[in-house]
N, C-alpha and C positions, 0 to 999 in steps of 0.2 A: 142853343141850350145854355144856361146857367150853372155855374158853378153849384149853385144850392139844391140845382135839383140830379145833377151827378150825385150829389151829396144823399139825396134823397135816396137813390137806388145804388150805392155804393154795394152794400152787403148783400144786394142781389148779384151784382156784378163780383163781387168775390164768392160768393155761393156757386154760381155758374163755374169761376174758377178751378175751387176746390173738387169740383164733379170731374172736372175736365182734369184737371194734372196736379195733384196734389204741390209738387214741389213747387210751380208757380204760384200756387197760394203762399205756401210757405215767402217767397219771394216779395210779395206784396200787402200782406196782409196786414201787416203793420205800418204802411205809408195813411201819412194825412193828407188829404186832397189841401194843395195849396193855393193853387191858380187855375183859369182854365181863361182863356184871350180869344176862345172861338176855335179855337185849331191845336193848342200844345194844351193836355191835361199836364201839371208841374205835379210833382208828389214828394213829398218832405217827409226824409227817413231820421231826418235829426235826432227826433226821441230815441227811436230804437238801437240809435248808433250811443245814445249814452249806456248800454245795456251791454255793450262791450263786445268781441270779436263772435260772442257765439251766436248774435244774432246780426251777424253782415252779411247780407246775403247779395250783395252788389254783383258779385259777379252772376249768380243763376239770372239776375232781375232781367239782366243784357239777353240774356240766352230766352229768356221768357216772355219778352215784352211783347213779341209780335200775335202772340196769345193772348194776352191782357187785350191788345189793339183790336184783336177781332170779335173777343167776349163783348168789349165795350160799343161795337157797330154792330152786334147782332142785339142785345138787351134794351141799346140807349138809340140806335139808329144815328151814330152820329161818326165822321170820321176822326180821328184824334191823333195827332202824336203824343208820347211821353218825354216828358223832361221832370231831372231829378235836380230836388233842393239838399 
């Protein structure tokens, strides 16, 4: 799979999210899909960090990711790790 077509069902895959656990939306919802090499989806919080501490949500992300992992192998069929820019 491609980058672009992650891209393409991103907001499916944060929909999914939001049904499942509100606060990992909150966690993710603001990442731009950066990279994707086959195996590490990267996700670039850059933007939202210029928005200042009320939206750092770094530490839930950690606590959430493994939900994001599984949203994204049950929607996209694909396995992924996360890495952050």
């Amino acid at each position: 799979m491609e980058l672009r077509e992650i891209r393409d069902c991103w907001n499916d895959v944060l929909d999914a999210l939001l049904a499942t656990d509100r606060i990992a939306w909150l966690a993710f919802f603001d990442a731009r899909l950066a990279d994707f090499d086959g195996t590490t989806l990267t996700l670039d919080f850059s933007d939202s960090r210029k928005l200042g501490a009320a939206h750092e949500y770094s530490a839930a992300r950690i606590k959430q990711r493994q939900l994001l992992i599984s949203i994204i192998k049950e929607l996209l069929n694909i396995d992924v790790e996360i890495a952050e820019k």
